[in-house]
C-alpha positions as CSV (number, residue, x, y, z in Angstrom):
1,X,-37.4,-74.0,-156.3
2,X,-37.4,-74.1,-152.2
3,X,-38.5,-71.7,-149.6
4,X,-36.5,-70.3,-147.3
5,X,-38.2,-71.2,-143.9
6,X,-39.2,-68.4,-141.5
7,X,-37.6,-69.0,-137.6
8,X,-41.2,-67.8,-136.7
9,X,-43.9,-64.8,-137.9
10,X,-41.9,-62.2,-135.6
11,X,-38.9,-62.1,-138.4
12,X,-37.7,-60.2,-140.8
13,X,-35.7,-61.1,-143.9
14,X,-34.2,-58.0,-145.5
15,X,-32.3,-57.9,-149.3
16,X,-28.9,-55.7,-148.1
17,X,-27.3,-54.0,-151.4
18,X,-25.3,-50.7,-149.8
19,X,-24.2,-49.1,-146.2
20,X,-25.7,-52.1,-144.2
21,X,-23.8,-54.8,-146.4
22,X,-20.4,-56.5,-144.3
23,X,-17.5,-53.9,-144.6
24,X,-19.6,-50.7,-144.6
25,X,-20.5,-48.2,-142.1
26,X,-23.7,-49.0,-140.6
27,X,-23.6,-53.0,-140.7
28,X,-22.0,-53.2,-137.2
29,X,-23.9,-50.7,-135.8
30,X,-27.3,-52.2,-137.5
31,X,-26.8,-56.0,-138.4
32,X,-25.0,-57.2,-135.0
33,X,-28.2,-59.3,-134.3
34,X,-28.9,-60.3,-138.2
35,X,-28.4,-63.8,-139.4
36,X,-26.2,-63.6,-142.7
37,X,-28.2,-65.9,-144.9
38,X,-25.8,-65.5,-147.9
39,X,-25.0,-63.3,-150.9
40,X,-28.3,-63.0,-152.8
41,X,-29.5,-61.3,-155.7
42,X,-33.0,-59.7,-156.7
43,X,-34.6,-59.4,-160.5
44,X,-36.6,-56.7,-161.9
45,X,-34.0,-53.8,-160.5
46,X,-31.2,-51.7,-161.6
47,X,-28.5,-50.5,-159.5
48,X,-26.9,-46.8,-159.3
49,X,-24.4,-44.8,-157.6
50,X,-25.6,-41.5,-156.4
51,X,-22.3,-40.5,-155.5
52,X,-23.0,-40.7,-151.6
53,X,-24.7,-44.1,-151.7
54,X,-26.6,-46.5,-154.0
55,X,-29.8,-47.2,-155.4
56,X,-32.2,-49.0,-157.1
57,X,-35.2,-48.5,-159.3
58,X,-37.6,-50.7,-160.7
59,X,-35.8,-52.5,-164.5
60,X,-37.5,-51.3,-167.4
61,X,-36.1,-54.7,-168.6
62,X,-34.2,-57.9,-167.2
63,X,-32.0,-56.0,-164.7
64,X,-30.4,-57.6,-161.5
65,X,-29.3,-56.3,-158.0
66,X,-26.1,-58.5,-156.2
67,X,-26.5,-57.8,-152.2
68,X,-27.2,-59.9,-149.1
69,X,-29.4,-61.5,-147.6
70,X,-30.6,-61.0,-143.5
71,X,-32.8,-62.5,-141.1
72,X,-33.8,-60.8,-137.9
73,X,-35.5,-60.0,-134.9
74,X,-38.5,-57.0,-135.1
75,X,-36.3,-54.6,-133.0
76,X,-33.4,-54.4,-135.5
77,X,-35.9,-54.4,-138.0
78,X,-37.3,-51.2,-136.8
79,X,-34.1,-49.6,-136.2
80,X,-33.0,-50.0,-139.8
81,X,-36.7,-48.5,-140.9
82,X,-36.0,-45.8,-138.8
83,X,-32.3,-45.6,-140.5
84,X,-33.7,-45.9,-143.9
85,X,-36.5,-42.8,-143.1
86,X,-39.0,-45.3,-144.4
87,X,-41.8,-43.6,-146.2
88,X,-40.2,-40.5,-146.3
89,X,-36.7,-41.5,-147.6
90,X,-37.4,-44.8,-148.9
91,X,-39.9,-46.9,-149.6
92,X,-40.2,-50.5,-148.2
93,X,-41.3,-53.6,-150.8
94,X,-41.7,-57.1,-150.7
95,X,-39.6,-59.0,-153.7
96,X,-38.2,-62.3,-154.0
97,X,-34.4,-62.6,-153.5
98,X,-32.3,-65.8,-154.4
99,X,-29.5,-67.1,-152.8
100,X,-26.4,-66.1,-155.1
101,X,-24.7,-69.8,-156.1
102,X,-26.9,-72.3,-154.2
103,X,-27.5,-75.7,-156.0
104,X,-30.8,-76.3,-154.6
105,X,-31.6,-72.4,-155.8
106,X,-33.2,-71.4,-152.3
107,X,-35.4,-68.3,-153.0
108,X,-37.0,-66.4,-150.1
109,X,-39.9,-63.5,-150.3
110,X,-37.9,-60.5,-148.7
111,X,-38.1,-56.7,-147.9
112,X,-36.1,-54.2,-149.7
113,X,-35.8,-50.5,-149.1
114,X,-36.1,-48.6,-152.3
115,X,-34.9,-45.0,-152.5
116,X,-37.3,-42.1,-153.8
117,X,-34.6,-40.6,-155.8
118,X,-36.5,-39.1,-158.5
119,X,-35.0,-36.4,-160.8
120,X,-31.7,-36.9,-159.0
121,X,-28.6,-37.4,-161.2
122,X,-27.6,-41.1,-161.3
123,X,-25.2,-43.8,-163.0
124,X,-25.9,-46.8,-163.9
125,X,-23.9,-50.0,-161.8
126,X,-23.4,-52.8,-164.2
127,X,-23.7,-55.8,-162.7
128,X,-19.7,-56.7,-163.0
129,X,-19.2,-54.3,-160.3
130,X,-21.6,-55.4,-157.8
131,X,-22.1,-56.0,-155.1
132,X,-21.5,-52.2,-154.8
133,X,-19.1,-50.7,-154.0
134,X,-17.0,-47.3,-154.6
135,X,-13.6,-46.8,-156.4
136,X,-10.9,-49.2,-154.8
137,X,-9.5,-45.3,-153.5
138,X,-11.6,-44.1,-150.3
139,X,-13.9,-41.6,-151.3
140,X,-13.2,-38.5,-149.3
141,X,-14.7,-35.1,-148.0
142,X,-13.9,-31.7,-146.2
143,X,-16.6,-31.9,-143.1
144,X,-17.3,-28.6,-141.7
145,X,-17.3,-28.1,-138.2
146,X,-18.9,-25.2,-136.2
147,X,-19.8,-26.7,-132.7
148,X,-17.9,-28.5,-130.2
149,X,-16.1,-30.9,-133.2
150,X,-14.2,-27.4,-133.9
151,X,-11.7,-28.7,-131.2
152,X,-9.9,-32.1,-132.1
153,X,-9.7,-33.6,-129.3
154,X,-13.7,-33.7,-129.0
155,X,-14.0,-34.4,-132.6
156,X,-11.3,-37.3,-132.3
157,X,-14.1,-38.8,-129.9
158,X,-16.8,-39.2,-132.9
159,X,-14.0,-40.8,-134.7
160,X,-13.2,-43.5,-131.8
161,X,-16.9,-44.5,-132.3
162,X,-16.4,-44.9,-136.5
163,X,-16.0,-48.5,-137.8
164,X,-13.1,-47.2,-139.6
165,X,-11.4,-45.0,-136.7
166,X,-8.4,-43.3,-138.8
167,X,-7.5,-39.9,-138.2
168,X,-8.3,-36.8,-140.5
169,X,-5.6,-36.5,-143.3
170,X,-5.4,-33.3,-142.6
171,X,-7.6,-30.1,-141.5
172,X,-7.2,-26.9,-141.6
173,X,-9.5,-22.9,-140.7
174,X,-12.7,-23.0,-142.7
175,X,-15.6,-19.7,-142.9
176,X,-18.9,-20.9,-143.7
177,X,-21.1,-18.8,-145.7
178,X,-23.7,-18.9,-142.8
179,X,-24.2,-17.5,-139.3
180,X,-24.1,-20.0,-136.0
181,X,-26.8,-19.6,-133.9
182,X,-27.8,-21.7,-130.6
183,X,-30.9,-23.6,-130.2
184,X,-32.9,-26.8,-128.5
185,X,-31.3,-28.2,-125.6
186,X,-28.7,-31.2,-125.2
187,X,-28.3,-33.8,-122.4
188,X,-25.1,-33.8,-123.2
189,X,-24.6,-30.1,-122.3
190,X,-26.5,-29.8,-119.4
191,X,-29.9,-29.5,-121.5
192,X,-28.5,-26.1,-122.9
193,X,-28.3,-25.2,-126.7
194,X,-25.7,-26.2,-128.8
195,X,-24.6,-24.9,-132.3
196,X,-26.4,-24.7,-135.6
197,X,-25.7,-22.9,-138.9
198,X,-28.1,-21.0,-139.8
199,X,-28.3,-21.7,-143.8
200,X,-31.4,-20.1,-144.6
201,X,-29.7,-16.9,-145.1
202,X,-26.3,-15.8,-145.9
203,X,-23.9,-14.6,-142.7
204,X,-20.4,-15.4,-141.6
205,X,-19.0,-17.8,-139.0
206,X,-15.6,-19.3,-138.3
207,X,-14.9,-23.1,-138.2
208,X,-12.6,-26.1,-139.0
209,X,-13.1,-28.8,-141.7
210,X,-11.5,-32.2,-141.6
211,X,-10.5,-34.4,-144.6
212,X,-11.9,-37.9,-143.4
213,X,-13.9,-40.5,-145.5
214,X,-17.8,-40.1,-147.3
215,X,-18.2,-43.1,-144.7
216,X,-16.6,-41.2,-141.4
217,X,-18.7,-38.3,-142.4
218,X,-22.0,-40.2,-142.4
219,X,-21.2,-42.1,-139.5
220,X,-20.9,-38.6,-137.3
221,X,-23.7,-37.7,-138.8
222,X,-25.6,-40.8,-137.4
223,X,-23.5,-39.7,-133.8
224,X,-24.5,-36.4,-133.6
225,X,-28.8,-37.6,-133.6
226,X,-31.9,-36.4,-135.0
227,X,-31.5,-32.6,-134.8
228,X,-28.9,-32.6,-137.2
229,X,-30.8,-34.2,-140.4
230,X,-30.0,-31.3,-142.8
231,X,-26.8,-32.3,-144.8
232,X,-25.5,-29.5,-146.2
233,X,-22.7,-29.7,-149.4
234,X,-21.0,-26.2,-149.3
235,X,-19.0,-26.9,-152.9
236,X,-15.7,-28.0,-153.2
237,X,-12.2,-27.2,-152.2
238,X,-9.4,-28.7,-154.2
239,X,-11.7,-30.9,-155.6
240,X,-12.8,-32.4,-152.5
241,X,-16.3,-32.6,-151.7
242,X,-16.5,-29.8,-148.4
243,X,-20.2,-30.9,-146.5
244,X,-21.5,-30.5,-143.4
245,X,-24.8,-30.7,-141.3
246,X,-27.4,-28.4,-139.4
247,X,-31.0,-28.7,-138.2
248,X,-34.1,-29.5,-140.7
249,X,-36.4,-26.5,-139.4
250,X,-34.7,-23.7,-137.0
251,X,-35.2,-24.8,-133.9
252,X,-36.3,-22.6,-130.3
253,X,-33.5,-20.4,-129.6
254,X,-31.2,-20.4,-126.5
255,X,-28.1,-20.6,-125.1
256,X,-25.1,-22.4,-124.9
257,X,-23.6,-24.1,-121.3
258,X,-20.1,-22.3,-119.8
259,X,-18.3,-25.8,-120.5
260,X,-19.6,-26.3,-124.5
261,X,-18.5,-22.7,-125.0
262,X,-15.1,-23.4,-123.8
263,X,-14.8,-26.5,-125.5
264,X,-15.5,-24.4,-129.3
265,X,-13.3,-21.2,-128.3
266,X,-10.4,-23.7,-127.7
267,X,-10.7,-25.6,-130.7
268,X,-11.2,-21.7,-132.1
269,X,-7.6,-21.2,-130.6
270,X,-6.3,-24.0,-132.5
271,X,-7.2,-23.5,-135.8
272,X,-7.1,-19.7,-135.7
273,X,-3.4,-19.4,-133.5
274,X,-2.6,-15.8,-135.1
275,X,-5.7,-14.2,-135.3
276,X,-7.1,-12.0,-133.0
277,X,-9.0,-14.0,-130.4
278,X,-11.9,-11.5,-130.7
279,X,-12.4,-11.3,-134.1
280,X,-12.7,-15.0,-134.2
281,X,-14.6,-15.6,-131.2
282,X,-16.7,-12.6,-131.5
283,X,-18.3,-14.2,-134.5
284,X,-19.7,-16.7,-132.6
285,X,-21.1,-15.1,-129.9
286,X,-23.2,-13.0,-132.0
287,X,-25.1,-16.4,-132.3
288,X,-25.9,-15.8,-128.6
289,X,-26.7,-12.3,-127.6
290,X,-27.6,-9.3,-130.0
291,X,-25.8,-6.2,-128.8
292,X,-28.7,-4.2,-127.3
293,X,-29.3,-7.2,-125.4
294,X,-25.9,-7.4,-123.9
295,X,-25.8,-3.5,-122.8
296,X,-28.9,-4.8,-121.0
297,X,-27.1,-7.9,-119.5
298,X,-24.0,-5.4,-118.5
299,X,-26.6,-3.1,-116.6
300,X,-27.9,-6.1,-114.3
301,X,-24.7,-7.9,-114.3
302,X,-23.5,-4.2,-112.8
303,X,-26.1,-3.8,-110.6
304,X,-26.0,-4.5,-107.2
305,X,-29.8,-6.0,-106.9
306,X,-32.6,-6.6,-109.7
307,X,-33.1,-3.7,-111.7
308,X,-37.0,-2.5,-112.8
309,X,-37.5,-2.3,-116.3
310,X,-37.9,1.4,-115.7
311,X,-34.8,1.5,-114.3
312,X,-33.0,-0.7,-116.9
313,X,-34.3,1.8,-119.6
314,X,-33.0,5.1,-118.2
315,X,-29.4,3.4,-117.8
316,X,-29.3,1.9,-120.9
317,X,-31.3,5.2,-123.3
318,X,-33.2,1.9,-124.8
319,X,-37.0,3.2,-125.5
320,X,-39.0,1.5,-122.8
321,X,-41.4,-0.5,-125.4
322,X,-37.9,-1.9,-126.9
323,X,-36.6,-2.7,-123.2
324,X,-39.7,-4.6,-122.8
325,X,-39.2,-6.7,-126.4
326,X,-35.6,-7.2,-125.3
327,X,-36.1,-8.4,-121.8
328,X,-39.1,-10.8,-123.0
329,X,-36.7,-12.4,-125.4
330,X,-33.9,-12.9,-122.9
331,X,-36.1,-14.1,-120.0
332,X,-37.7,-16.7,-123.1
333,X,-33.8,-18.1,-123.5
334,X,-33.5,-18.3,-119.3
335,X,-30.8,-14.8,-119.2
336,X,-33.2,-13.3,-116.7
337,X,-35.7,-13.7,-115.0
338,X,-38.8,-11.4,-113.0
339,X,-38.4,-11.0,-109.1
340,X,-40.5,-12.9,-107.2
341,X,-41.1,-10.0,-105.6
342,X,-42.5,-8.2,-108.0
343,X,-44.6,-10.5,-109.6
344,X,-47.7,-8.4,-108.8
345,X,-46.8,-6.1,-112.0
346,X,-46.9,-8.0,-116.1
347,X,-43.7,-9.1,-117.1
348,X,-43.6,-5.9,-119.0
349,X,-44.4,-3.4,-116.8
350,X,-42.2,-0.6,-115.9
351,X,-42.1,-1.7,-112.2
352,X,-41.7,-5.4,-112.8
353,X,-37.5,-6.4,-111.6
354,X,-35.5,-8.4,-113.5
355,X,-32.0,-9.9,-112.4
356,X,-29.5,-11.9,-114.8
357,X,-30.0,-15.9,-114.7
358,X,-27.5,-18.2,-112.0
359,X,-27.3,-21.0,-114.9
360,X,-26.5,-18.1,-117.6
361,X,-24.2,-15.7,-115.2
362,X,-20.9,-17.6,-116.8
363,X,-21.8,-17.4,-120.3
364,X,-23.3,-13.2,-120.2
365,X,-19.5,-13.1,-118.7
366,X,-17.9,-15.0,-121.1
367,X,-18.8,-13.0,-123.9
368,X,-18.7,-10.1,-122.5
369,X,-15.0,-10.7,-121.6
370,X,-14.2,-11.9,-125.6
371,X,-16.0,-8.6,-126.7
372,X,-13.7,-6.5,-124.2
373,X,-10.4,-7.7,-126.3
């Protein structure tokens, strides 16, 4: 039996056997800069399908995995360990994979990314239907939208960035079981918050899902970044899979930008053409602003100048230690903010002036209008 010979020590040779295989979602987006060595298989492992993707576990006896082999460079190595959530997702091993059909029976020492997938549910993949590979039918899924995806038009642009770019087969008005809330910031949105579901708890929020493929629905997932690593399956709806995605640990609360609120409210007019535009909307904005904190916002958006707290409390009848509370949250999510001029006093102090945010003025009024309905 031969080596395979290394280019130099800075490569990698990686044992494929899923998504990063030709065909499937990630390989362009991960394998661009890969050398294809050739179909390959490794010994000592059983496949099986988790339903979402494949695995493999160690062969209690003579099993075999059919996949491909890759050679590349240490930065598209790294990306796919960061893909793979190595050490926390999957575990990385050295085994020896042989080239599938070569004469000269070329074998190589190679990395393969092993699943932790313990006490999951799994099926076994016989190797007669490897290399793997789902049901000659797409496999397909309801994905729930509750941000900016909520209007088509953005969503379509998630889509134009898929391997496989066809449109939704259909979509249709969706309520989640959870509240939206607003959180973090995105460059994308002017480092202001964009939406999360809140599915630590049970609430209500109005949304969209679309019927597009298991491999469209990862892909957005990879789009969308980091703060979205919680998937989220939310049952099924005529026997379709209906998933979607949120943050892994709440994150700092804030508020949303004029221009990504405007974005969701139109897709919200889409979806929802015969409802009442604030019973729809006003869902959402309860993600923002708690209703003792807007009658605080309407008293300093009415107001002339900056209002003291003092002040704030006698026109609102909110109990001066409750004013404080309220004012110290909004001023935390960049609503208001203390006078310069009375800086002299503690942010809670009866004297100390407060006045409604320039960067937050379009959104207080936004709501406020979609509440007045």
């Amino acid at each position: 039996m031969q080596g395979i010979k290394r280019e130099s020590e800075d490569m990698h040779t990686l044992f494929v056997y899923g998504s990063l295989m030709k065909g499937r979602s990630n390989h362009v987006r991960y394998m661009a800069g890969a050398s294809f060595l050739g179909n390959a298989y490794i010994t000592g492992f059983d496949l099986y399908d988790l339903g979402h993707f494949p695995a493999i576990k160690h062969a209690e006896g003579s099993g075999r995995v059919l996949g491909e082999l890759y050679r590349m460079g240490p930065k598209a190595f790294a990306a796919i360990c960061w893909l793979e959530g190595e050490g926390v997702l999957y575990q990385r091993e050295t085994v020896t994979a042989y080239l599938d059909g070569c004469e000269n029976g070329l074998e190589t020492e190679t990395f393969v990314f092993i699943p932790k997938i313990d006490g999951q549910e799994v099926t076994l993949v016989p190797e007669t239907e490897q290399p793997w590979k789902r049901a000659a039918a797409k496999e397909y899924v309801w994905y729930g939208c509750y941000g900016s995806s909520v209007n088509r038009a953005r969503f379509m642009k998630y889509i134009g960035r898929c391997v496989d770019r066809t449109e939704p087969m259909e979509d249709r008005p969706y309520t989640f079981p959870h509240s939206v809330y607003f959180a973090g910031a995105s460059v994308i949105w002017g480092g202001k918050s964009p939406a999360f579901l809140d599915d630590t708890k049970p609430g209500h929020a109005y949304g969209r899902i679309y019927r597009i493929t298991r491999e469209q629905y990862e892909e957005i997932r990879w789009q969308e970044g980091p703060k979205y690593r919680k998937r989220l399956d939310l049952g099924t709806l005529e026997g379709c899979p209906v998933v979607s995605f949120t943050c892994e640990e709440r994150q700092k609360r804030g508020i949303p930008s004029g221009k990504y609120l405007e974005v969701i409210l139109q897709g919200m007019k889409e979806v929802y053409p015969d409802d009442p535009e604030r019973a729809v909307a006003g869902e959402l904005v309860k993600g923002i602003f708690s209703e003792e904190e807007l009658v605080i916002l309407d008293c300093l958006r009415k107001a002339e100048h900056g209002l003291p707290n003092r002040v704030i409390s006698e026109r609102t009848g909110i109990a001066p230690e409750r004013e404080a509370e309220l004012i110290d949250g909004l001023s935390g999510i960049g609503a208001v903010q203390q006078d310069s001029r009375s800086l002299a006093f503690a942010g809670t102090d009866a004297e100390a002036v407060y006045y409604t945010c320039e960067g937050a003025r379009d959104v207080i009024d936004m709501v406020r209008e979609i509440l007045d309905m």
